[in-house]
C-alpha positions in Angstrom: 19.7 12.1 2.0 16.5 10.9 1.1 15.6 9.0 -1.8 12.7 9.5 -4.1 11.1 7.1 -7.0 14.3 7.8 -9.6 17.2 6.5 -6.9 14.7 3.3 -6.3 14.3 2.9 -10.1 18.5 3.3 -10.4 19.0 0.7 -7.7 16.5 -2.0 -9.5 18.7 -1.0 -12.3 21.7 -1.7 -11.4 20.4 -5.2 -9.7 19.1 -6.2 -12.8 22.5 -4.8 -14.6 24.6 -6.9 -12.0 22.1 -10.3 -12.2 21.5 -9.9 -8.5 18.6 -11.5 -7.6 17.4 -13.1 -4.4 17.3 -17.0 -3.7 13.8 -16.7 -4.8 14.6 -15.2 -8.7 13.6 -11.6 -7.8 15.2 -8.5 -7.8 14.6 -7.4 -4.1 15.4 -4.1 -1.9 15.3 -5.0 1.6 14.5 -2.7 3.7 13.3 0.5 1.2 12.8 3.8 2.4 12.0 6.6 0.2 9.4 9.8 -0.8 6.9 8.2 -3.5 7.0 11.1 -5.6 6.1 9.6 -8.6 2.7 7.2 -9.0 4.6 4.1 -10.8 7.7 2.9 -10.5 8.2 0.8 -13.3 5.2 0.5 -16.0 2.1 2.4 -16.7 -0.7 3.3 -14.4 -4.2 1.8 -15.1 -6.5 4.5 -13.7 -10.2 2.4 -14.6 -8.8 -0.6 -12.6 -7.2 1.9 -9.8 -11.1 3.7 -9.6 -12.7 0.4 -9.4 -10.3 -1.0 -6.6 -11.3 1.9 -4.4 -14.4 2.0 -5.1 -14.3 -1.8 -3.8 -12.1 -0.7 -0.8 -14.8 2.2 -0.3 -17.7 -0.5 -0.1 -15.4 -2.1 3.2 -16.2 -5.6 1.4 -14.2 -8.9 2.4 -15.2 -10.4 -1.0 -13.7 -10.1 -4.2 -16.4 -10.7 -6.2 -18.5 -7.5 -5.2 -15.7 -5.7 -7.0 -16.4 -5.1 -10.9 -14.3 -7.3 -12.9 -12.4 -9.1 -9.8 -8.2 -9.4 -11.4 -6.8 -12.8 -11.3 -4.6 -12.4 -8.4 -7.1 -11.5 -6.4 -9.6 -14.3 -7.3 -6.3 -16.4 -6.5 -5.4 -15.6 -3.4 -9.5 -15.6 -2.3 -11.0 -18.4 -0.7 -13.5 -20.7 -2.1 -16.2 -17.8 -1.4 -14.1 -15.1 -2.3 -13.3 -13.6 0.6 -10.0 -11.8 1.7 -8.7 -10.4 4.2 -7.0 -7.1 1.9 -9.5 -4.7 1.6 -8.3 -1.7 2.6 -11.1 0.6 2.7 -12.6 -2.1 5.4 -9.3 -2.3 7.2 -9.9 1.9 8.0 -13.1 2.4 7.9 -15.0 -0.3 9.6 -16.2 -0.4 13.0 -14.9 -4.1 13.2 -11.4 -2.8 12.4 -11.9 -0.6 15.6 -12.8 2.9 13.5 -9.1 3.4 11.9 -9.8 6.6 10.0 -12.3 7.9 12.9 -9.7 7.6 15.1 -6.8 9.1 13.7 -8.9 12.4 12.4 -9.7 12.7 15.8 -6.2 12.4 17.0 -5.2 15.4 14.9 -8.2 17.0 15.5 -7.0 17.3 19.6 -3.2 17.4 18.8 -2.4 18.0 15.6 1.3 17.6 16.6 0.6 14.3 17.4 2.6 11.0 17.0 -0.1 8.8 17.6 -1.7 9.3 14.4 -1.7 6.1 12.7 -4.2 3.5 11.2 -3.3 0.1 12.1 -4.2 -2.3 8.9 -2.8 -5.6 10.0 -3.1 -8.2 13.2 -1.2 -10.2 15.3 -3.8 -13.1 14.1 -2.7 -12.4 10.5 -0.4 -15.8 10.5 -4.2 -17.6 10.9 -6.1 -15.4 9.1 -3.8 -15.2 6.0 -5.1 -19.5 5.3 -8.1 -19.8 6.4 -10.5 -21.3 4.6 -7.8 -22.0 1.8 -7.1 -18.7 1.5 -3.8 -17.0 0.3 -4.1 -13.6 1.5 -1.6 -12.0 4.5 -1.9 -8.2 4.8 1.5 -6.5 3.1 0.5 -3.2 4.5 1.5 -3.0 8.0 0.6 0.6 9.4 0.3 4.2 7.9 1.2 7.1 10.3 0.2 10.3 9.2 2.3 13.8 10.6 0.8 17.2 10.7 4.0 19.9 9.9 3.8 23.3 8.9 0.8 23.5 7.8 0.9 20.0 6.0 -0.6 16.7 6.1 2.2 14.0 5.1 1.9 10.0 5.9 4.8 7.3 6.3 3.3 4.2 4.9 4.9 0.9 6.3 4.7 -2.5 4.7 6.1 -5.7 5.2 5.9 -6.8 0.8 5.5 -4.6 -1.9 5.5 -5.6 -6.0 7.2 -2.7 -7.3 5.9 -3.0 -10.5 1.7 -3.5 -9.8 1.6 -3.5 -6.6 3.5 -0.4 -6.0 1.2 1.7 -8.5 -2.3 0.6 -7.0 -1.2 1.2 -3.2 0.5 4.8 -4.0 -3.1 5.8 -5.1 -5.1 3.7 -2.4 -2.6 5.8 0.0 -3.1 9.7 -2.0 -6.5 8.5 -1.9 -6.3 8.2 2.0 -4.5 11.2 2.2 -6.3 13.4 0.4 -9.3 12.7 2.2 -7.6 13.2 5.3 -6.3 16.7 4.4 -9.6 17.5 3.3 -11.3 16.5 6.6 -8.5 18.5 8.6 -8.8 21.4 6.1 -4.4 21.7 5.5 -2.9 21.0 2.6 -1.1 17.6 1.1 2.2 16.5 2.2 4.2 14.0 1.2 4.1 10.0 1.1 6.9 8.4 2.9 7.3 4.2 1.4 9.2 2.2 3.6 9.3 -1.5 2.9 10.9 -4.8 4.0 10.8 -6.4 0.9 10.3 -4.4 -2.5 10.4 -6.8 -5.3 10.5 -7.0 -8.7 9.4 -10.6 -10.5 11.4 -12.1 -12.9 8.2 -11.6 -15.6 8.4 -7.9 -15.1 12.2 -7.6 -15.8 11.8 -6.7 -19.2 10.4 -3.2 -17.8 13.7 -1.7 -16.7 15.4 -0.2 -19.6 19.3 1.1 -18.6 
């Protein structure tokens, strides 16, 4: 059977019911797999900070600061300069990411049965990347494979780390957002989102958020 938003939300549940939390004070899913059919998992969404972060991903810049109103975190895990390595638009888009997005429309465009159909985000450099320049900033989304059925466009986004709380909510729209697009330029209708993660996570801060 596969599981959707409410059996993830009963599980964090149930961990925080039980006090099970990992060695480093979370409550922690290894290993999720389920259909993100619901755009938070736990809080509320903030759709002006959600337009502005893809409006930043849309610009394919590697510096925080040419986002409007740069978040903490992300001025955190910068370097000195502010650049990262997370921007998501640039990790699709850009020709120095090897055309992503180009290349999967085309792949569906030739065989839309394909399996092939996936935008790569991370690298195997990422274990170098993620510190240079006293930066803080390794990738957490690993690949997103998108699967033309009956007439619909669905996507099986894989990632290594995912908040379930903030983290969760902005991805799931950076991922419709992708989507979306996608169908458009294919001209077939939206499928689903498929979330798999190795580590879904909820910190200790955000515990007060699940209500039994």
């Amino acid at each position: 059977m596969q599981l959707r938003v409410k059996d993830i939300k009963d599980e964090f549940k149930r961990l925080k019911r039980e006090h099970l939390v990992n060695e480093a004070g979370l409550l922690e899913i290894l290993g999720a797999s389920f259909i993100a059919d619901e755009e938070s998992i736990f809080g509320t969404v903030n759709y002006d900070y959600i337009s502005k972060e893809i409006a930043w991903y849309k610009s394919k810049s590697l510096n925080v600061y040419d986002m409007e109103n740069p978040p903490t975190i992300w001025k955190q895990i910068a370097s000195s300069k502010g650049e990262i390595n997370s921007n998501y638009g640039w990790c699709i888009y850009s020709k120095d990411n090897h055309n992503q997005y180009y290349k999967v429309l085309q792949c569906l465009l030739k065989n839309p049965n394909s399996r092939q159909a996936t935008m790569i985000y991370t690298r195997p450099t990422m274990h170098e990347d993620a510190i240079k320049d006293d930066m803080y900033d390794f990738m957490c989304t690993n690949a997103v494979t998108y699967s033309l059925r009956n007439g619909k466009l669905h996507c099986t986004v894989q990632m290594r780390s995912n908040d379930a709380v903030y983290g969760y909510k902005n991805d799931y729209a950076w991922q419709r957002f992708v989507l979306g697009e996608l169908a458009k330029d294919l001209r077939v209708e939206v499928g689903d989102i498929y979330w798999q993660v190795a580590s879904l996570h909820i910190y200790p801060r955000h515990f007060k958020l699940i209500e039994d």
